[in-house]
Structures are given as C-alpha cells and as structure tokens.
C-alpha positions in Angstrom: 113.1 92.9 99.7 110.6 92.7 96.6 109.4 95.8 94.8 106.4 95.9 92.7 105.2 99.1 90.9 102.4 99.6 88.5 100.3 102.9 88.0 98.0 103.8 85.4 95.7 107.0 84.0 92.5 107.3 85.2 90.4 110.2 83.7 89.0 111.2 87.0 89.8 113.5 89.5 92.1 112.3 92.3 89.2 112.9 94.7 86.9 110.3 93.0 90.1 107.4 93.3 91.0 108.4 96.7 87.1 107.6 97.3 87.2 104.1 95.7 90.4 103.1 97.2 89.4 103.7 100.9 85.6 101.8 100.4 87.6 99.4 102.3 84.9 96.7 101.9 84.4 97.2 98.6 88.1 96.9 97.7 87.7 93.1 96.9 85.6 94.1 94.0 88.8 95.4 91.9 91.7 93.4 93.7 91.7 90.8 91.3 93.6 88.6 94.3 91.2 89.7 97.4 88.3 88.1 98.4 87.2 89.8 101.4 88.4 93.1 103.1 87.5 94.2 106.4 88.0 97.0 109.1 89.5 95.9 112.3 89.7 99.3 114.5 87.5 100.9 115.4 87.5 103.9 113.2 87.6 104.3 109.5 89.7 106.8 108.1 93.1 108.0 109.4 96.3 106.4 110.2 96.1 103.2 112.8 92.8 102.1 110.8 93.5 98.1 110.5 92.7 96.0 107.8 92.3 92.5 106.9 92.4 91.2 103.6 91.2 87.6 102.5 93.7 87.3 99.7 95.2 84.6 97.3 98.8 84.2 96.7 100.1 81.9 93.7 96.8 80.1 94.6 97.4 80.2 98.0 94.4 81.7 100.6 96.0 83.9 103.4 95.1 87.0 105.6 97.1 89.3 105.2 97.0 92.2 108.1 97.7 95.9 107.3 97.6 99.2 109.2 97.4 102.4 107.7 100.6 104.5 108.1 100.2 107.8 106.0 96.7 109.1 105.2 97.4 112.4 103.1 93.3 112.7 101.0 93.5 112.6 98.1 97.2 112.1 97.1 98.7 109.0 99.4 97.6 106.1 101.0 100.3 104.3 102.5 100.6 100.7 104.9 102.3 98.1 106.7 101.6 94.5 106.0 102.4 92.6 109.5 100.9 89.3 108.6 102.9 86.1 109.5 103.3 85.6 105.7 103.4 89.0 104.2 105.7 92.0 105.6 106.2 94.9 104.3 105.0 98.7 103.2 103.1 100.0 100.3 101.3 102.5 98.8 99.2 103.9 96.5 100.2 107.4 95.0 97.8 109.7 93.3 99.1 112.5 91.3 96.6 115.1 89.1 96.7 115.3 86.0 95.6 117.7 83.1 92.9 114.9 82.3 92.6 112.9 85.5 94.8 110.9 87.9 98.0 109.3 87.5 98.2 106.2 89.7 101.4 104.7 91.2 100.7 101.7 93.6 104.5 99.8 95.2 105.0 97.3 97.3 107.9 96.3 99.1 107.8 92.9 100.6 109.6 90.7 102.2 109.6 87.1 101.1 109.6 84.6 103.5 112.5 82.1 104.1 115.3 84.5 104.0 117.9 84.5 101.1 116.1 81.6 99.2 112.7 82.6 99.8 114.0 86.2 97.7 115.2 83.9 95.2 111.8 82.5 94.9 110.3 85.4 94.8 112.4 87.4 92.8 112.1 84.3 90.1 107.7 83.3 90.5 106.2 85.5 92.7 107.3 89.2 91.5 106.3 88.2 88.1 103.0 87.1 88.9 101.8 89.9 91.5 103.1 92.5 89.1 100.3 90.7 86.5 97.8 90.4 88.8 98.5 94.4 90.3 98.1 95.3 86.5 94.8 93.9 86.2 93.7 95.4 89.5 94.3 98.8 88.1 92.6 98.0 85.1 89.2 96.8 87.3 90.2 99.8 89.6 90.3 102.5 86.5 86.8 101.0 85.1 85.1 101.2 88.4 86.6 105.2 89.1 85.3 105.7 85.2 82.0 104.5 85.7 79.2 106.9 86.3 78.3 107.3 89.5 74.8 105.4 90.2 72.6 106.5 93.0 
C-alpha cells in the first residue's frame, strides 16, 4: 500500500479550510487532478456522505467513489476510496496554529495488480500524485487566503 503526504500553512483559521474543503462541488476548482465532484447521498455533511470524483490519473479519466468515514469540524476529514480502480483511506488533517492552519492531507492506496502493480506505483505513480497533491494545496491555500467575496 502507497502513502502520500503533503501539508502546508495556511494563514487562516481552521474553520475557514474546513469550509473550503467540504464545498464538495467546488472541490474541482483546487484539485489540480479533479474535474468534477459530486454528492451521491442524500445528505451533506456527516459520515456516510458519498462522493464521486471525475479525476485524472497519469492522464488517465476515472471515477473514483469515496465515502466519508470521520467528520470531526474543523480538525479531520477522513474517507474510503471504493472505486474499482482506487482503494484505500485518506484524510485531510487540520491543526491550529499561532498564525493559521497547518494542513496534513495522506493517502493510502492500493495499487492495482497486486505485487507488480506496487512496483509501478511505488516507481511512477507516487511520484507524480505527491506533485500534483502539492500543487493542490498550493490552489487550496490561495483560495482559503482569498478574501471572502459576497
């Protein structure tokens, strides 16, 4: 099984991430991989919401399907992926800081294919989600920095 961290600062209260992050919809505008997002339940907020995210891998267009398995506002998000493609769990982590945020997002995924489809991974893929997770955050921190329109 893959892991991927990344995390970042973001001078904002945790309160004002934790918003962002769960604009489900909206989530497509700073996943630098996604191209859709949408709710599948029924309700919103809480563990069992489902998800499915439009989403580009090494080029590649799949859906992947997630469910919501720990909803603590405004510190974790956590979810399953249960798509034929991707499996795994993941989170994102929000700790406060003297001056904002700290940010951890992991995954843990399991490649397809068994033992060589790790190898694969561990070799191509890893590298390249870890870049692309990177530049989500980056999108993600300018878009929780922003000031607030409306």
């Amino acid at each position: 099984m893959a892991r991927i961290e990344v995390a970042t600062h973001i001078e904002v209260p945790p309160q004002r991430v934790w918003d962002v992050l769960v604009d489900w919809e909206r989530q497509a505008e700073w996943m630098v991989d996604a191209s859709r997002v949408e709710v599948r339940s029924d309700h919103r907020e809480g563990v069992g919401v489902v998800l499915r995210c439009r989403t580009k891998i090494v080029g590649v267009a799949i859906d992947d399907d997630l469910a919501v398995t720990d909803w603590s506002p405004p510190s974790s998000l956590g979810v399953t992926h249960q798509g034929p493609v991707i499996r795994g769990v993941a989170a994102f982590e929000l700790t406060p800081t003297e001056h904002g945020t700290h940010l951890l997002w992991w995954e843990e995924v399991q490649a397809p294919l068994g033992g060589a489809g790790e190898m694969a991974a561990t070799v191509a893929v890893v590298p390249w989600v870890r870049r692309v997770f990177r530049r989500s955050l980056a999108t993600l921190k300018r878009r929780c920095e922003a000031p607030a329109s409306g």
